[in-house]
C-alpha positions as CSV (number, residue, x, y, z in Angstrom):
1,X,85.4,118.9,100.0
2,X,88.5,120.8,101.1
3,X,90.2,123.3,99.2
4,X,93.8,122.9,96.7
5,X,96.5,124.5,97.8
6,X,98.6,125.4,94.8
7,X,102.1,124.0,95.0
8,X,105.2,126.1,92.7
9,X,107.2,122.9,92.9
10,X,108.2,121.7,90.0
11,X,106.3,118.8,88.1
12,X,103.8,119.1,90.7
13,X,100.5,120.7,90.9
14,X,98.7,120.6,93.8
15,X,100.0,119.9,97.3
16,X,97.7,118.8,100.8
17,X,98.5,121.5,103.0
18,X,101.3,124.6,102.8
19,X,103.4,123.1,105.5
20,X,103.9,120.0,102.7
21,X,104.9,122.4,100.2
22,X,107.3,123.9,102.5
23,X,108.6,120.9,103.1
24,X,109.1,119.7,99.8
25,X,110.5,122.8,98.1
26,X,112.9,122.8,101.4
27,X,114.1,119.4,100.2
28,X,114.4,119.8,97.0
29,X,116.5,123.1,97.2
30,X,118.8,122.0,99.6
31,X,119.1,118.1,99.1
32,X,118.8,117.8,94.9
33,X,120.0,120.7,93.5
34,X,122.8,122.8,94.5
35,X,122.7,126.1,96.5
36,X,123.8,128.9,98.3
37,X,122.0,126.9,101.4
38,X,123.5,123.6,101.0
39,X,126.7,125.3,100.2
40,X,126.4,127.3,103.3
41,X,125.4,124.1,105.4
42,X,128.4,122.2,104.2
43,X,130.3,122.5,107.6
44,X,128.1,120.7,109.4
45,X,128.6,117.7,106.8
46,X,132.1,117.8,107.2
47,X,131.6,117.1,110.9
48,X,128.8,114.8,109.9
49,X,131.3,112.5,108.1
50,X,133.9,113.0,110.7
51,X,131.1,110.9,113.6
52,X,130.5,108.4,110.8
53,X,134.7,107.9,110.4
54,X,134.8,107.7,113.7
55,X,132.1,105.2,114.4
56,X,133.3,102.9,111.7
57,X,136.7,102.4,113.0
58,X,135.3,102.3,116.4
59,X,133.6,98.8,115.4
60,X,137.0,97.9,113.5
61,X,139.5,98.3,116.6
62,X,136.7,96.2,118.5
63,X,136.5,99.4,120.8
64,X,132.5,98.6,119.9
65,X,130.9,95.8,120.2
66,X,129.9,93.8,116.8
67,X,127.1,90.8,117.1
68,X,127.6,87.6,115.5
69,X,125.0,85.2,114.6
70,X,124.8,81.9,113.6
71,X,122.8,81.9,110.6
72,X,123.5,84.2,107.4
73,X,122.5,87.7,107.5
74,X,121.1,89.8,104.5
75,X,121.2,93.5,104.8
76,X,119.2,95.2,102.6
77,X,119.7,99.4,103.3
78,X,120.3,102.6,101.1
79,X,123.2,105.5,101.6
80,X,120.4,107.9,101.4
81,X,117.5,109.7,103.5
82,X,114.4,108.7,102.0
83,X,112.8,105.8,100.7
84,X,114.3,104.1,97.8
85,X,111.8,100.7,97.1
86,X,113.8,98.3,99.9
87,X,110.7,97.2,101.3
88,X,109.3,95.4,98.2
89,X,113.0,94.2,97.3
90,X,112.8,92.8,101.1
91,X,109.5,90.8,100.1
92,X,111.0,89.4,97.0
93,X,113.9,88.3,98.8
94,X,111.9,86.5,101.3
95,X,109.8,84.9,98.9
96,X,113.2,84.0,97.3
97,X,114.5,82.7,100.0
98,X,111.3,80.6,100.9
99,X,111.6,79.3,97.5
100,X,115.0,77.7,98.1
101,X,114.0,76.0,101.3
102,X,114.9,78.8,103.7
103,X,113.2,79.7,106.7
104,X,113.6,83.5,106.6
105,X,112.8,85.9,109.3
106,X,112.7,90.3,109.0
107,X,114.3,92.5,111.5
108,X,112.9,96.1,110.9
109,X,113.6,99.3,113.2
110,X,109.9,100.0,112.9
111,X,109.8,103.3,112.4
112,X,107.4,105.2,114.0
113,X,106.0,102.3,115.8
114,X,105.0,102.2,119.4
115,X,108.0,102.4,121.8
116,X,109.0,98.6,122.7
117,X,111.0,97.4,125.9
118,X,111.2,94.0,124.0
119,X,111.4,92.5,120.2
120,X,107.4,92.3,118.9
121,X,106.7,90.0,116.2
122,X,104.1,91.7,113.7
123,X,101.2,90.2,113.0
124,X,98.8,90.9,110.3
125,X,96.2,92.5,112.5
126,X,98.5,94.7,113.9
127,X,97.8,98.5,113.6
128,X,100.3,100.6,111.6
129,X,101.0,103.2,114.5
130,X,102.0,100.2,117.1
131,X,104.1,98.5,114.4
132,X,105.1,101.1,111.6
133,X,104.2,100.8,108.1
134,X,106.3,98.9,106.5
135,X,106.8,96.1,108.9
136,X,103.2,95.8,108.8
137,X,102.7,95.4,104.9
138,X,105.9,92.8,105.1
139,X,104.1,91.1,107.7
140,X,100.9,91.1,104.8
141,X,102.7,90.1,102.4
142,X,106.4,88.1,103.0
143,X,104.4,85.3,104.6
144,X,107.5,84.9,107.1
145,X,108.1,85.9,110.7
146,X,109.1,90.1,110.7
147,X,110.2,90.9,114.2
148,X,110.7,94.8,115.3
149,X,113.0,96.6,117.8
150,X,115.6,99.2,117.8
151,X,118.7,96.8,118.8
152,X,118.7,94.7,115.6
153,X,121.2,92.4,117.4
154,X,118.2,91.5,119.8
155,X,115.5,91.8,117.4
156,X,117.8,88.9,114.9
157,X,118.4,86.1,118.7
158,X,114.3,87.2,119.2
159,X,114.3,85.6,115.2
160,X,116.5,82.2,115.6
161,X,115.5,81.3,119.1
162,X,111.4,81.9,118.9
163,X,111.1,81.1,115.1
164,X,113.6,79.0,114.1
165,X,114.8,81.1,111.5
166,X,117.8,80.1,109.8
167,X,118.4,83.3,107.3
168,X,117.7,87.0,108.4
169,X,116.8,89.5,106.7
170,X,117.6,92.8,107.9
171,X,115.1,95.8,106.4
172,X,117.5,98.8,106.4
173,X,120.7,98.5,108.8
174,X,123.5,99.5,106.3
175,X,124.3,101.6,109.0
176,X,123.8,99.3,112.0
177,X,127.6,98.1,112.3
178,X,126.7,96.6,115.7
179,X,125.1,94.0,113.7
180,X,127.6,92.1,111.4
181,X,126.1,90.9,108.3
182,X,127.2,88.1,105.5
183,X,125.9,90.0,102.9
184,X,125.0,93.8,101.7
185,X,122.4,95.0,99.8
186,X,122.4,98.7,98.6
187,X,118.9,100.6,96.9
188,X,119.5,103.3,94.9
189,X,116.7,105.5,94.1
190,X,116.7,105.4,90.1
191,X,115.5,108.4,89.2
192,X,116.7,111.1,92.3
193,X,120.0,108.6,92.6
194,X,122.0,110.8,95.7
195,X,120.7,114.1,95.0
196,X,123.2,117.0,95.1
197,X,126.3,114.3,96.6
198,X,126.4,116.6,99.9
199,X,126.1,114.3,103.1
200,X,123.4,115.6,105.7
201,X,122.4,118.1,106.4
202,X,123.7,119.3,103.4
203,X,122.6,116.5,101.1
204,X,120.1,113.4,101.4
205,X,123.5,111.2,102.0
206,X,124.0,109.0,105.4
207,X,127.3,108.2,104.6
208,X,129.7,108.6,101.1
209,X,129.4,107.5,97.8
210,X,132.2,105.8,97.9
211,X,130.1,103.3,100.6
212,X,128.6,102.1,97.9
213,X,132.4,100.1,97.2
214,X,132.2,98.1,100.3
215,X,128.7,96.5,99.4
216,X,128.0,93.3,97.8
217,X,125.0,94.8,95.5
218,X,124.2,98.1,94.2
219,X,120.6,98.0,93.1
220,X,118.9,101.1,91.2
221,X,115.1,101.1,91.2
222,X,113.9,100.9,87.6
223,X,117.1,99.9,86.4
224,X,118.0,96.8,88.2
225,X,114.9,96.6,89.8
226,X,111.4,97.3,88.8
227,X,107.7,98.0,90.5
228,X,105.1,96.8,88.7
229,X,101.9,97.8,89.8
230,X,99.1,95.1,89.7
231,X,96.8,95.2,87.4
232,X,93.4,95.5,89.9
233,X,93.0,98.4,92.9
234,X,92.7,96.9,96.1
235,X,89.8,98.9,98.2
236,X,91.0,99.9,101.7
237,X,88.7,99.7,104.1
238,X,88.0,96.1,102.5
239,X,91.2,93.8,100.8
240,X,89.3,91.5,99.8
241,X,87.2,93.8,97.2
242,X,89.0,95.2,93.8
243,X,88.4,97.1,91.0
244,X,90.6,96.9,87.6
245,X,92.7,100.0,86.8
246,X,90.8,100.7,83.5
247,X,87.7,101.1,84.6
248,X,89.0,104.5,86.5
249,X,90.6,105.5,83.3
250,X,88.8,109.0,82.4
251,X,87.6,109.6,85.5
252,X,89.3,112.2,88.2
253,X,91.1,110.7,90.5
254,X,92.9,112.2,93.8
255,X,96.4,110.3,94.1
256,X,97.8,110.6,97.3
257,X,101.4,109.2,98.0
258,X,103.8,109.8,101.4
259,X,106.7,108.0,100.3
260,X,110.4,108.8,99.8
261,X,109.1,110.0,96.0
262,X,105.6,110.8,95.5
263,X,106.4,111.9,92.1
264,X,107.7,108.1,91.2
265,X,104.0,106.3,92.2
266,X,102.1,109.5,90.2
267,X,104.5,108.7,87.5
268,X,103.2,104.9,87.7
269,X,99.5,105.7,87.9
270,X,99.5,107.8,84.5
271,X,101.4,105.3,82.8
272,X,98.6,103.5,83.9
273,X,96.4,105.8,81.6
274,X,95.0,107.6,85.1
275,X,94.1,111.3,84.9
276,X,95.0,112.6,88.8
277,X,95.6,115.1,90.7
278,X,98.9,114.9,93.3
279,X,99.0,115.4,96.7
280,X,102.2,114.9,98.1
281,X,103.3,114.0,101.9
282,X,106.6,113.6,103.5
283,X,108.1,109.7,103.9
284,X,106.2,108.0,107.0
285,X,103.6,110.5,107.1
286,X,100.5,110.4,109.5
287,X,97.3,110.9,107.7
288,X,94.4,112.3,109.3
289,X,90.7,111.7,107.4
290,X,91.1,115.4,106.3
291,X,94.2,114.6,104.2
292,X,92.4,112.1,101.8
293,X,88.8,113.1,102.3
294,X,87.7,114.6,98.7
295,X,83.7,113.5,99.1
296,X,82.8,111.2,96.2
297,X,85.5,111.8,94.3
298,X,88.4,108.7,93.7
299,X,91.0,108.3,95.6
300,X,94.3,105.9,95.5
301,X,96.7,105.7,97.6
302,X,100.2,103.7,98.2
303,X,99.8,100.5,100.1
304,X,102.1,102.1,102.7
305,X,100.0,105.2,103.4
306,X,96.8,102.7,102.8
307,X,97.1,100.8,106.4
308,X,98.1,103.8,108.2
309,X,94.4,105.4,107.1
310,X,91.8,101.7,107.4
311,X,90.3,103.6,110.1
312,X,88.7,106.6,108.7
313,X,89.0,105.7,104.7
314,X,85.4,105.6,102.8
315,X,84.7,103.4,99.8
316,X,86.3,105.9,97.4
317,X,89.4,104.8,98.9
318,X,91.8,102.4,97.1
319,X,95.5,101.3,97.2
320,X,97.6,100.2,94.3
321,X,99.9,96.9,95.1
322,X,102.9,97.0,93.8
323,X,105.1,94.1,93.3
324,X,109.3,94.0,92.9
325,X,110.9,92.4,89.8
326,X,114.8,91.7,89.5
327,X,116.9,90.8,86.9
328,X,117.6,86.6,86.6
329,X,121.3,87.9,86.4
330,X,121.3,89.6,90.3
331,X,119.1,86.2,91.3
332,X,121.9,84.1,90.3
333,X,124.5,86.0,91.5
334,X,122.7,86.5,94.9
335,X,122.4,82.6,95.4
336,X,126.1,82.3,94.5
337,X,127.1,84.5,96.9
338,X,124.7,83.0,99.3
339,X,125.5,79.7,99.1
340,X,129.4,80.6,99.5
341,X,128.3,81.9,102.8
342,X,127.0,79.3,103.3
343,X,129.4,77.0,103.1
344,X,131.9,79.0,104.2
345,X,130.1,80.4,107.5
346,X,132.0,83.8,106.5
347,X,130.6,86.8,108.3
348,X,131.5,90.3,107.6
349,X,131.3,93.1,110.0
Protein backbone atom coordinates (compact mmCIF):
# COMPACT_ATOMS: atom_id res chain seq x y z
CA UNK A 1 0.00 0.00 0.00
CA UNK A 2 1.58 3.41 -0.88
CA UNK A 3 2.54 5.88 1.57
CA UNK A 4 0.31 9.51 2.78
CA UNK A 5 1.67 12.40 1.93
CA UNK A 6 0.69 14.93 4.47
CA UNK A 7 -1.04 17.97 2.98
CA UNK A 8 -0.88 21.69 5.27
CA UNK A 9 -3.94 22.76 3.29
CA UNK A 10 -6.52 23.65 5.14
CA UNK A 11 -9.52 21.27 6.02
CA UNK A 12 -7.63 18.68 4.37
CA UNK A 13 -5.48 15.92 5.54
CA UNK A 14 -3.91 13.86 3.32
CA UNK A 15 -3.15 14.56 -0.31
CA UNK A 16 -2.12 11.73 -3.36
CA UNK A 17 1.13 12.97 -4.29
CA UNK A 18 3.16 16.47 -3.45
CA UNK A 19 2.72 17.87 -6.91
CA UNK A 20 -1.29 17.78 -5.85
CA UNK A 21 -0.60 19.61 -2.89
CA UNK A 22 1.29 22.15 -4.71
CA UNK A 23 -1.26 22.51 -6.86
CA UNK A 24 -3.96 23.01 -4.49
CA UNK A 25 -2.30 25.32 -1.98
CA UNK A 26 -1.25 27.30 -5.40
CA UNK A 27 -4.92 27.63 -6.08
CA UNK A 28 -6.16 28.40 -3.16
CA UNK A 29 -3.63 31.29 -2.35
CA UNK A 30 -3.84 32.88 -5.45
CA UNK A 31 -7.59 32.21 -6.72
CA UNK A 32 -9.67 32.25 -3.08
CA UNK A 33 -8.07 34.38 -0.84
CA UNK A 34 -6.28 37.50 -1.44
CA UNK A 35 -2.52 38.07 -1.74
CA UNK A 36 0.56 39.65 -2.42
CA UNK A 37 0.55 37.16 -5.59
CA UNK A 38 -2.76 37.70 -6.98
CA UNK A 39 -2.30 41.26 -6.22
CA UNK A 40 0.90 41.22 -8.09
CA UNK A 41 -0.73 39.17 -11.07
CA UNK A 42 -3.48 41.70 -11.41
CA UNK A 43 -2.01 43.24 -14.74
CA UNK A 44 -2.30 40.44 -16.56
CA UNK A 45 -6.23 40.37 -15.69
CA UNK A 46 -6.58 43.73 -16.66
CA UNK A 47 -5.39 42.73 -20.20
CA UNK A 48 -7.32 39.50 -19.65
CA UNK A 49 -10.65 41.43 -19.58
CA UNK A 50 -9.51 43.83 -22.25
CA UNK A 51 -9.40 40.32 -25.10
CA UNK A 52 -12.81 39.36 -23.51
CA UNK A 53 -14.18 43.32 -24.26
CA UNK A 54 -12.84 43.00 -27.31
CA UNK A 55 -14.16 39.67 -28.41
CA UNK A 56 -17.62 40.47 -27.23
CA UNK A 57 -18.10 43.48 -29.32
CA UNK A 58 -16.43 41.70 -32.09
CA UNK A 59 -19.56 39.30 -32.22
CA UNK A 60 -21.85 42.47 -31.65
CA UNK A 61 -20.59 44.73 -34.76
CA UNK A 62 -20.97 41.23 -36.76
CA UNK A 63 -17.12 41.66 -37.42
CA UNK A 64 -17.43 37.68 -36.08
CA UNK A 65 -19.47 35.38 -37.22
CA UNK A 66 -22.59 34.24 -34.81
CA UNK A 67 -24.48 30.70 -35.80
CA UNK A 68 -28.06 30.49 -35.80
CA UNK A 69 -30.04 27.47 -35.52
CA UNK A 70 -33.31 26.53 -35.97
CA UNK A 71 -34.34 24.93 -32.85
CA UNK A 72 -34.02 26.55 -29.23
CA UNK A 73 -30.72 26.49 -27.68
CA UNK A 74 -30.03 26.03 -23.81
CA UNK A 75 -26.60 27.07 -22.56
CA UNK A 76 -25.83 25.87 -19.46
CA UNK A 77 -21.98 27.37 -18.44
CA UNK A 78 -20.31 29.00 -15.23
CA UNK A 79 -18.09 32.50 -15.09
CA UNK A 80 -15.62 30.44 -13.32
CA UNK A 81 -12.53 27.93 -13.80
CA UNK A 82 -13.43 24.92 -12.23
CA UNK A 83 -16.25 22.72 -11.92
CA UNK A 84 -19.41 24.03 -10.44
CA UNK A 85 -22.16 20.72 -10.74
CA UNK A 86 -23.35 21.78 -14.65
CA UNK A 87 -23.07 18.34 -15.73
CA UNK A 88 -25.80 16.87 -13.47
CA UNK A 89 -27.96 20.13 -13.88
CA UNK A 90 -27.40 19.17 -17.80
CA UNK A 91 -28.91 15.58 -17.10
CA UNK A 92 -31.82 16.97 -15.18
CA UNK A 93 -32.52 19.27 -17.84
CA UNK A 94 -32.59 16.59 -20.44
CA UNK A 95 -34.62 14.46 -18.56
CA UNK A 96 -36.76 17.62 -18.23
CA UNK A 97 -36.94 18.22 -21.46
CA UNK A 98 -37.70 14.57 -22.45
CA UNK A 99 -40.51 14.82 -20.05
CA UNK A 100 -42.26 17.63 -21.97
CA UNK A 101 -42.10 15.87 -25.29
CA UNK A 102 -38.71 17.26 -26.41
CA UNK A 103 -36.17 15.48 -28.29
CA UNK A 104 -33.05 16.92 -26.78
CA UNK A 105 -29.60 16.56 -27.92
CA UNK A 106 -25.85 17.65 -25.81
CA UNK A 107 -23.10 19.52 -27.42
CA UNK A 108 -20.03 19.21 -25.07
CA UNK A 109 -16.31 20.48 -25.92
CA UNK A 110 -15.15 17.13 -24.58
CA UNK A 111 -12.53 18.02 -22.68
CA UNK A 112 -9.62 15.98 -22.80
CA UNK A 113 -11.02 13.76 -25.35
CA UNK A 114 -9.26 12.38 -28.28
CA UNK A 115 -8.56 15.09 -30.93
CA UNK A 116 -11.64 14.89 -33.60
CA UNK A 117 -11.56 16.15 -37.33
CA UNK A 118 -15.42 15.62 -37.13
CA UNK A 119 -18.56 15.82 -34.51
CA UNK A 120 -18.55 12.12 -32.58
CA UNK A 121 -21.65 11.03 -30.94
CA UNK A 122 -20.78 9.31 -27.55
CA UNK A 123 -21.87 6.16 -26.91
CA UNK A 124 -22.10 4.33 -23.74
CA UNK A 125 -19.15 2.03 -24.45
CA UNK A 126 -17.04 4.74 -25.29
CA UNK A 127 -13.78 5.04 -23.20
CA UNK A 128 -13.38 8.21 -21.15
CA UNK A 129 -9.87 9.29 -22.76
CA UNK A 130 -11.46 9.15 -26.53
CA UNK A 131 -14.62 11.00 -25.33
CA UNK A 132 -13.82 13.00 -21.91
CA UNK A 133 -15.54 12.42 -18.83
CA UNK A 134 -18.30 14.08 -18.62
CA UNK A 135 -19.72 13.53 -21.95
CA UNK A 136 -19.40 10.00 -21.28
CA UNK A 137 -21.37 9.88 -17.95
CA UNK A 138 -24.20 12.16 -19.91
CA UNK A 139 -24.10 9.73 -22.43
CA UNK A 140 -24.79 7.02 -19.29
CA UNK A 141 -27.13 8.71 -17.92
CA UNK A 142 -29.34 11.67 -20.07
CA UNK A 143 -30.63 8.78 -22.31
CA UNK A 144 -30.45 11.40 -25.30
CA UNK A 145 -27.97 11.89 -28.21
CA UNK A 146 -24.53 13.95 -26.56
CA UNK A 147 -22.49 14.82 -29.59
CA UNK A 148 -18.69 16.30 -28.99
CA UNK A 149 -16.41 18.69 -30.97
CA UNK A 150 -14.67 21.86 -30.39
CA UNK A 151 -16.92 24.13 -32.94
CA UNK A 152 -20.12 23.87 -31.06
CA UNK A 153 -21.81 25.43 -34.14
CA UNK A 154 -20.89 22.15 -36.01
CA UNK A 155 -21.24 19.89 -33.19
CA UNK A 156 -25.35 21.48 -32.71
CA UNK A 157 -26.13 21.02 -37.30
CA UNK A 158 -24.20 17.26 -36.44
CA UNK A 159 -27.35 17.25 -33.57
CA UNK A 160 -30.58 18.40 -35.81
CA UNK A 161 -29.55 16.86 -39.10
CA UNK A 162 -28.38 13.11 -37.79
CA UNK A 163 -30.74 12.98 -34.75
CA UNK A 164 -33.45 15.00 -35.24
CA UNK A 165 -33.05 16.89 -32.29
CA UNK A 166 -35.31 19.69 -31.84
CA UNK A 167 -33.78 21.38 -28.45
CA UNK A 168 -29.94 21.59 -27.74
CA UNK A 169 -28.45 21.58 -24.94
CA UNK A 170 -25.14 23.14 -24.82
CA UNK A 171 -22.71 21.65 -21.70
CA UNK A 172 -20.59 24.76 -20.89
CA UNK A 173 -20.35 27.51 -23.85
CA UNK A 174 -21.23 30.72 -21.82
CA UNK A 175 -18.30 31.78 -23.54
CA UNK A 176 -18.87 30.31 -26.97
CA UNK A 177 -20.48 33.67 -28.57
CA UNK A 178 -19.99 32.02 -31.96
CA UNK A 179 -22.85 29.99 -30.97
CA UNK A 180 -26.09 32.18 -30.34
CA UNK A 181 -28.22 30.73 -27.77
CA UNK A 182 -32.13 31.26 -26.73
CA UNK A 183 -31.47 30.87 -23.38
CA UNK A 184 -28.51 31.09 -20.48
CA UNK A 185 -27.86 29.08 -17.78
CA UNK A 186 -25.22 30.26 -15.17
CA UNK A 187 -23.69 27.54 -12.10
CA UNK A 188 -22.40 29.07 -9.36
CA UNK A 189 -20.33 27.11 -7.05
CA UNK A 190 -22.21 27.47 -3.65
CA UNK A 191 -19.82 27.21 -1.26
CA UNK A 192 -16.30 28.78 -3.16
CA UNK A 193 -18.94 31.19 -5.15
CA UNK A 194 -16.05 33.38 -7.37
CA UNK A 195 -13.19 33.11 -5.14
CA UNK A 196 -11.17 36.23 -4.52
CA UNK A 197 -13.44 38.35 -7.64
CA UNK A 198 -9.96 38.76 -9.56
CA UNK A 199 -10.34 37.48 -13.31
CA UNK A 200 -7.56 35.03 -14.45
CA UNK A 201 -4.83 34.62 -13.78
CA UNK A 202 -5.45 36.52 -10.96
CA UNK A 203 -8.73 34.87 -9.91
CA UNK A 204 -10.76 31.73 -10.92
CA UNK A 205 -13.02 34.25 -13.08
CA UNK A 206 -13.52 33.85 -17.20
CA UNK A 207 -15.14 36.82 -17.46
CA UNK A 208 -16.95 39.62 -14.75
CA UNK A 209 -19.38 39.40 -12.21
CA UNK A 210 -21.35 41.64 -13.59
CA UNK A 211 -21.84 38.67 -16.62
CA UNK A 212 -23.82 37.18 -14.45
CA UNK A 213 -26.61 40.30 -15.42
CA UNK A 214 -26.87 39.27 -18.94
CA UNK A 215 -28.01 35.62 -18.13
CA UNK A 216 -31.36 34.28 -17.94
CA UNK A 217 -30.53 32.04 -14.65
CA UNK A 218 -28.10 32.23 -11.87
CA UNK A 219 -27.99 28.93 -10.22
CA UNK A 220 -25.93 28.23 -6.85
CA UNK A 221 -25.17 24.59 -6.08
CA UNK A 222 -26.78 23.77 -2.77
CA UNK A 223 -28.81 26.71 -2.77
CA UNK A 224 -30.78 26.56 -5.85
CA UNK A 225 -29.67 23.36 -6.67
CA UNK A 226 -28.84 20.30 -4.70
CA UNK A 227 -26.77 16.78 -5.23
CA UNK A 228 -28.16 14.12 -3.53
CA UNK A 229 -26.10 11.24 -3.35
CA UNK A 230 -27.97 7.92 -3.85
CA UNK A 231 -28.47 5.91 -1.32
CA UNK A 232 -26.45 2.48 -2.69
CA UNK A 233 -22.43 2.56 -4.00
CA UNK A 234 -22.28 1.53 -7.37
CA UNK A 235 -18.99 -0.90 -7.85
CA UNK A 236 -16.70 0.19 -10.71
CA UNK A 237 -15.36 -2.33 -12.47
CA UNK A 238 -19.05 -3.79 -12.42
CA UNK A 239 -22.42 -1.18 -12.55
CA UNK A 240 -24.57 -3.55 -12.26
CA UNK A 241 -23.38 -4.71 -8.50
CA UNK A 242 -24.04 -2.21 -5.28
CA UNK A 243 -23.60 -1.97 -1.89
CA UNK A 244 -25.76 0.40 0.53
CA UNK A 245 -23.85 3.31 2.11
CA UNK A 246 -24.36 2.07 5.69
CA UNK A 247 -22.92 -0.91 5.61
CA UNK A 248 -19.38 1.02 5.00
CA UNK A 249 -20.28 3.17 7.91
CA UNK A 250 -17.31 2.42 10.64
CA UNK A 251 -15.11 1.14 8.38
CA UNK A 252 -12.00 3.18 6.77
CA UNK A 253 -12.52 4.31 3.66
CA UNK A 254 -10.04 6.11 1.02
CA UNK A 255 -12.29 8.86 -0.74
CA UNK A 256 -10.79 10.02 -3.77
CA UNK A 257 -12.34 13.00 -5.72
CA UNK A 258 -10.78 15.09 -8.98
CA UNK A 259 -13.41 17.48 -9.38
CA UNK A 260 -13.61 21.34 -9.36
CA UNK A 261 -14.07 20.81 -5.28
CA UNK A 262 -12.95 17.64 -3.77
CA UNK A 263 -13.75 19.13 -0.45
CA UNK A 264 -17.65 19.39 -1.52
CA UNK A 265 -18.09 15.28 -2.42
CA UNK A 266 -15.87 14.55 1.10
CA UNK A 267 -18.23 16.89 2.72
CA UNK A 268 -21.20 14.65 1.15
CA UNK A 269 -19.76 11.29 2.10
CA UNK A 270 -19.44 12.19 5.93
CA UNK A 271 -22.74 13.49 6.02
CA UNK A 272 -23.27 10.26 4.86
CA UNK A 273 -21.88 8.95 8.35
CA UNK A 274 -18.43 7.75 6.30
CA UNK A 275 -15.17 7.91 8.22
CA UNK A 276 -12.47 8.71 5.12
CA UNK A 277 -9.49 9.76 4.40
CA UNK A 278 -9.10 12.60 1.37
CA UNK A 279 -7.16 12.46 -1.43
CA UNK A 280 -7.55 15.25 -3.60
CA UNK A 281 -6.80 15.70 -7.53
CA UNK A 282 -7.02 18.62 -9.84
CA UNK A 283 -10.51 18.95 -12.11
CA UNK A 284 -10.24 16.32 -15.15
CA UNK A 285 -7.43 14.50 -13.69
CA UNK A 286 -5.84 11.25 -15.15
CA UNK A 287 -5.67 8.55 -12.74
CA UNK A 288 -3.09 5.91 -12.90
CA UNK A 289 -3.82 2.44 -10.74
CA UNK A 290 -1.19 3.94 -8.23
CA UNK A 291 -3.42 6.93 -7.40
CA UNK A 292 -6.40 4.72 -5.90
CA UNK A 293 -4.60 1.51 -5.16
CA UNK A 294 -4.74 1.23 -1.21
CA UNK A 295 -4.71 -2.91 -1.15
CA UNK A 296 -7.89 -4.07 0.63
CA UNK A 297 -8.74 -1.16 1.97
CA UNK A 298 -12.31 0.80 0.54
CA UNK A 299 -12.21 3.02 -1.80
CA UNK A 300 -14.98 5.55 -3.41
CA UNK A 301 -14.70 7.55 -5.83
CA UNK A 302 -16.88 10.37 -7.99
CA UNK A 303 -18.61 8.89 -10.94
CA UNK A 304 -16.49 11.29 -12.98
CA UNK A 305 -13.08 10.06 -11.89
CA UNK A 306 -14.95 6.29 -11.74
CA UNK A 307 -15.02 5.80 -15.77
CA UNK A 308 -11.71 7.30 -16.34
CA UNK A 309 -10.11 4.32 -13.89
CA UNK A 310 -12.73 0.78 -15.14
CA UNK A 311 -9.51 -0.38 -16.41
CA UNK A 312 -7.27 -0.97 -13.58
CA UNK A 313 -9.93 -0.47 -10.44
CA UNK A 314 -10.20 -3.77 -8.15
CA UNK A 315 -13.38 -4.80 -6.25
CA UNK A 316 -12.60 -2.32 -3.38
CA UNK A 317 -13.51 0.25 -5.81
CA UNK A 318 -16.82 2.07 -5.71
CA UNK A 319 -18.46 5.30 -7.06
CA UNK A 320 -21.20 7.35 -5.46
CA UNK A 321 -24.04 8.52 -8.06
CA UNK A 322 -25.21 11.58 -7.47
CA UNK A 323 -28.36 12.97 -8.80
CA UNK A 324 -29.46 17.04 -9.38
CA UNK A 325 -32.53 18.40 -7.63
CA UNK A 326 -34.01 22.01 -8.45
CA UNK A 327 -36.41 24.10 -6.98
CA UNK A 328 -40.36 23.66 -8.62
CA UNK A 329 -39.98 27.54 -8.70
CA UNK A 330 -36.72 27.59 -11.46
CA UNK A 331 -38.76 24.48 -13.27
CA UNK A 332 -41.62 26.67 -13.85
CA UNK A 333 -39.93 29.54 -14.65
CA UNK A 334 -37.60 27.65 -17.15
CA UNK A 335 -40.64 26.30 -19.14
CA UNK A 336 -42.02 29.79 -19.20
CA UNK A 337 -39.20 31.09 -20.62
CA UNK A 338 -38.92 28.15 -22.84
CA UNK A 339 -42.07 28.10 -24.28
CA UNK A 340 -41.87 32.06 -25.07
CA UNK A 341 -39.03 30.99 -27.24
CA UNK A 342 -40.79 28.93 -28.42
CA UNK A 343 -43.29 30.69 -29.75
CA UNK A 344 -41.55 33.45 -30.41
CA UNK A 345 -38.47 31.86 -32.31
CA UNK A 346 -36.37 34.60 -30.43
CA UNK A 347 -32.71 33.89 -30.44
CA UNK A 348 -30.11 35.75 -28.54
CA UNK A 349 -26.53 36.12 -29.44
Amino acid sequence: MRAYTKCNLKKIKYCSGTTCCAQKIMIEKIWYKHSILSYLLLPFSWLFWLIIFIRRWLYRLHLKKTYHFPVPIIVVGNITVGGTGKTPLVIWLADLLMQQGFHPGIVSRGYKATKLSQPKLVTANDEAFEVGDEPLIMARRAKCPVVIFPNRPKAIKSLIEKYNCDIIISDDGLQHYSMARNIEIAVIDGQRKFGNGFLLPAGPLRESISRLKSVDFVIYNTIDMHLHPAIMLTKVNDPSKHIKVDELCGKKIHACAGIGNPQRFFDTLRQLNLQIIEHPFSDHYNFKSSDIDYGDEIVIMTEKDAVKCTSFVHNNHWFLPVTAELTPEFTNKLLSRLADCVTNKSITS
